[in-house]
N, C-alpha and C positions, 0 to 999 in steps of 0.2 A: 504494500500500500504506500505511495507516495503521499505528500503534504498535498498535491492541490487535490487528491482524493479527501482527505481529508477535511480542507476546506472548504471544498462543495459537500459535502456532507452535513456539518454547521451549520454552513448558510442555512443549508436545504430545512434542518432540525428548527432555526430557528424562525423561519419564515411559516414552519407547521405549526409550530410553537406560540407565533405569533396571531396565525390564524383561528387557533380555538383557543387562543384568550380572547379575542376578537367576537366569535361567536357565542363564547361562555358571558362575555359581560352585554351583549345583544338580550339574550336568554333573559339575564337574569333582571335587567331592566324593565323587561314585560311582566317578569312577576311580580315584580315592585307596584307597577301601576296596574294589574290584576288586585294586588292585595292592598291598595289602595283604592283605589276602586270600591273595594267589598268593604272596606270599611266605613269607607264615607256613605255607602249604600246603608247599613248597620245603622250608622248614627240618623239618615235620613227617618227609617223605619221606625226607629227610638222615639224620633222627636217627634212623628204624627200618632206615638200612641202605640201604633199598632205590633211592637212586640217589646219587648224588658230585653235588656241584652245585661249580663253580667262582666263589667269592663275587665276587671281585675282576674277574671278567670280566662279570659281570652287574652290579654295581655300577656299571663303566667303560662299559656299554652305557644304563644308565640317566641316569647322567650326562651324557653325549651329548644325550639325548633331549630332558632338559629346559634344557641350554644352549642349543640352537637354538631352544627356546620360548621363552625369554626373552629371545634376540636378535628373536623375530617380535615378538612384544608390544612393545620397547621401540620398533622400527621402527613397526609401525602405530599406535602411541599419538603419536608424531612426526608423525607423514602426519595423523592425526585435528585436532590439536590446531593443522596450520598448515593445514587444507583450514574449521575451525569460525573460526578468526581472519579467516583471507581472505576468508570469508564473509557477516561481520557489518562486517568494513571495507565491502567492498563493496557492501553495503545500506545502509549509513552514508553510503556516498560516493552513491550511486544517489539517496537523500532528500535530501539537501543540494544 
């Protein structure tokens, strides 16, 4: 394997890399405004009466949701960051 192997490789990694960050925060934009959405829909419903919503127990359900998401992300950005080190050691040690 040669370096401009190599370096098309990277690029290539990081252009893939760059594209489903790209898509992942598209994604996750619409959910924001989904769950925006449902809640302003929630508080509409509230205010004409027609249903009791309990804030603090959807709040405490919400909260849940996204501390386990940020315990996965911190987790898989760990596993990413020692599987992309090991990797470039390991092709370093392979050329030498």
């Amino acid at each position: 394997m040669n370096w401009s192997e190599l370096i098309f490789d990277m690029g290539y990694a990081g252009f893939a890399g760059f594209v489903v960050g790209f898509a992942i925060k598209r994604v996750l934009n619409f959910f924001l405004l989904l769950l925006g959405l449902y809640i302003l829909s929630l508080m509409w419903l509230a205010s004409k009466g027609i249903i009791t919503v309990e804030w603090e127990q959807l709040f405490a359900l919400f909260k849940g949701m996204f501390e386990g998401f940020t315990a996965f992300v911190h987790g898989l950005i760990r596993k990413l960051a020692f599987a992309g080190s090991f990797a470039v050691g390991f092709a370093i040690g392979l050329k030498t």
